[in-house]
C-alpha positions as CSV (number, residue, x, y, z in Angstrom):
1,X,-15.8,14.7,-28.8
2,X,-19.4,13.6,-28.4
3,X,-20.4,13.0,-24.8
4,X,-22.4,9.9,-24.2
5,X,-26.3,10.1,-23.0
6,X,-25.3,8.9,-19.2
7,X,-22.5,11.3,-19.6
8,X,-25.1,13.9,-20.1
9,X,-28.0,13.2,-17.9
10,X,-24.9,12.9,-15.0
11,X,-23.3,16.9,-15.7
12,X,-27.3,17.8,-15.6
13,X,-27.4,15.9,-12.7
14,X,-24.4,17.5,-11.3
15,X,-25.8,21.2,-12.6
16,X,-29.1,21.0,-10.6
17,X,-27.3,19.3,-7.6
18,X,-24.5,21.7,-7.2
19,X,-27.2,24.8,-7.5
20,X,-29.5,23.9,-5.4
21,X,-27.2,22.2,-2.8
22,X,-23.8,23.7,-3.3
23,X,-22.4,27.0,-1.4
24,X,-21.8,28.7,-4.8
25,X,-21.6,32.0,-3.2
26,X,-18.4,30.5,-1.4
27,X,-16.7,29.5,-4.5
28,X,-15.6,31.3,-7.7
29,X,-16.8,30.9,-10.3
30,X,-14.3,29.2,-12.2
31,X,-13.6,27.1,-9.4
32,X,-17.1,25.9,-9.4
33,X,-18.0,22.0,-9.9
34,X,-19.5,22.3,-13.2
35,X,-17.2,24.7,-14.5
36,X,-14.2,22.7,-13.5
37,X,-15.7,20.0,-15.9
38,X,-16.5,21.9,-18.3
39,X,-12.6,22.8,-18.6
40,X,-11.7,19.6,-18.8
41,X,-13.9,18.8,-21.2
42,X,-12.2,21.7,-23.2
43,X,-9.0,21.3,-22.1
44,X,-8.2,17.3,-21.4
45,X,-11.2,15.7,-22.9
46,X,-10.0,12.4,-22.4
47,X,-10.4,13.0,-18.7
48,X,-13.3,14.6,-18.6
49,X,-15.9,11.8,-17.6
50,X,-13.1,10.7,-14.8
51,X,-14.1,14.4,-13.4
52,X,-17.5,13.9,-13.8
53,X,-17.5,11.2,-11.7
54,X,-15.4,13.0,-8.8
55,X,-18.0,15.5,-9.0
56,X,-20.8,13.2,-8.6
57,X,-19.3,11.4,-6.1
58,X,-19.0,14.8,-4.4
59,X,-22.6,15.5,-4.7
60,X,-23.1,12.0,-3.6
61,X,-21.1,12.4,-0.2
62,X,-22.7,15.5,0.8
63,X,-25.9,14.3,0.7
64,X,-25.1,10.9,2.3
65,X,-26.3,11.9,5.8
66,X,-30.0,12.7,4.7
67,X,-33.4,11.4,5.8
68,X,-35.4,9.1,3.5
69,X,-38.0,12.1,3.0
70,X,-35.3,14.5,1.9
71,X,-34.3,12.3,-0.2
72,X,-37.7,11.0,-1.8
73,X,-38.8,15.3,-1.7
74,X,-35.3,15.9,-4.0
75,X,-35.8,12.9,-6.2
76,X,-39.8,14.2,-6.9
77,X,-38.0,17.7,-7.8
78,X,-35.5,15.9,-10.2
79,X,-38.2,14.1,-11.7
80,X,-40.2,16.4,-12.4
81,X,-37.8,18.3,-14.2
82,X,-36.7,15.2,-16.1
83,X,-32.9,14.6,-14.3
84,X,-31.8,11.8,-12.9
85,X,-33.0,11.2,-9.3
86,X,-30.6,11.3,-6.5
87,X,-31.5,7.6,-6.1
88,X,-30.7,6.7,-8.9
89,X,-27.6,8.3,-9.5
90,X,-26.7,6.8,-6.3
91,X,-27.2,3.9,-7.5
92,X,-25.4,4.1,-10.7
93,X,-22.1,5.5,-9.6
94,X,-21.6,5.6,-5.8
95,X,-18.9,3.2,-4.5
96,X,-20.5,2.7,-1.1
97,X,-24.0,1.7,-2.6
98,X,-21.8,-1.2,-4.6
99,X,-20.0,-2.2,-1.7
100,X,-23.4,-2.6,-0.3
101,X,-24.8,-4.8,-2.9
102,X,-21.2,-6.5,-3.0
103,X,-21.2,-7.4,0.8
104,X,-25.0,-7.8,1.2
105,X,-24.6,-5.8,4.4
106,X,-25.4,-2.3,5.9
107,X,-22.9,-0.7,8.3
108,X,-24.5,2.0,9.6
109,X,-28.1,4.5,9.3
110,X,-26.8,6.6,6.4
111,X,-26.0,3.2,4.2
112,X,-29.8,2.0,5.3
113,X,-31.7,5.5,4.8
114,X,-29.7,5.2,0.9
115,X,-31.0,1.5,0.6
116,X,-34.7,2.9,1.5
117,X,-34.4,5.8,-1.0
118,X,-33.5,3.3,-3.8
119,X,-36.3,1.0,-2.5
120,X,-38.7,4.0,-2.0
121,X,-38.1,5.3,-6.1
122,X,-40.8,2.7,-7.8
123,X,-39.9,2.8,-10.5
124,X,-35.6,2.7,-9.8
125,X,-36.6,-0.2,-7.7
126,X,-38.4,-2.0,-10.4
127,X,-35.6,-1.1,-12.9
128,X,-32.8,-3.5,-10.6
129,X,-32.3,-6.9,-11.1
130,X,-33.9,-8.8,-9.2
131,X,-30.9,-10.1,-7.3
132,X,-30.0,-6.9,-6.4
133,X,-33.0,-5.6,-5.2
134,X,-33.7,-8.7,-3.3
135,X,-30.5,-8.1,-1.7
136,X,-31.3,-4.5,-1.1
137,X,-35.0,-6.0,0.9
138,X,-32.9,-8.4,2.7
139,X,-29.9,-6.0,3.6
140,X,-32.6,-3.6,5.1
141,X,-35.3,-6.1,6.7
142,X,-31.6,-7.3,8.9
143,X,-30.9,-3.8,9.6
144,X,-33.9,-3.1,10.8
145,X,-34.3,-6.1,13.2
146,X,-31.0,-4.8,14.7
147,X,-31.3,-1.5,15.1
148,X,-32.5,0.5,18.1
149,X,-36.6,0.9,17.9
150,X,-37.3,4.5,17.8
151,X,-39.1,6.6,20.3
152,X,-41.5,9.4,19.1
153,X,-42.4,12.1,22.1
154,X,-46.1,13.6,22.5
């Protein structure tokens, strides 16, 4: 069964992600993200973009907790190698970036440093609708009025 293109560009996605960023030495190989979808896609086809997903998500969670200029250094290394950024795939598939949109509000730093990495991709940012990204401007202007100011030492 033919994959579709967003199908693909997310398992390359996932490929990259998971060997750059995953503990393969920690997992056999069988047992490895990519190679668990890749049986699927053998074995239960049907539910093989479902695992995908789980995957992504995966990929997505682990890398919740980081900085703005990890994030903007990993999406320059994805581009550059023609894969989707970590923004955007963020921004495609992960269920706390749409509950984000959905209730036009921020809960904590991790959900405001993934708002800025959307933001920060140019050219992501100038592929949203405009509602969205005006939500995302608005979302992380509040944020940042209510959070702590930070100290720098020197």
């Amino acid at each position: 069964m033919p994959h579709s293109a967003e199908y693909l560009e997310l398992k390359a996605f996932l490929r990259f992600f998971t060997e750059r960023f995953g503990d393969a030495r920690a997992l056999a190989p069988e047992a490895r993200p990519l190679a668990l979808v890749e049986a699927q896609e053998r074995d239960e086809p049907e539910r093989a973009a479902s695992g995908l997903r789980m995957a992504v998500n995966d990929c997505m969670e682990l890398s919740g907790h980081w900085p703005l200029a990890r994030v903007t250094a990993v999406d320059a290394e994805l581009r550059a190698k023609g894969l989707l950024t970590l923004s955007q795939v963020r921004q495609r598939v992960w269920g706390r970036y749409a509950a984000i949109v959905k209730h036009a509000q921020l809960r904590n730093e991790a959900e405001y440093q993934v708002v800025k990495a959307v933001l920060a991709d140019q050219a992501l940012a100038a592929s949203l609708p405009a509602a969205e990204r005006d939500c995302l401007l608005a979302v992380s202007a509040t944020f940042e009025k209510k959070r702590p100011a930070v100290r720098t030492t020197g």
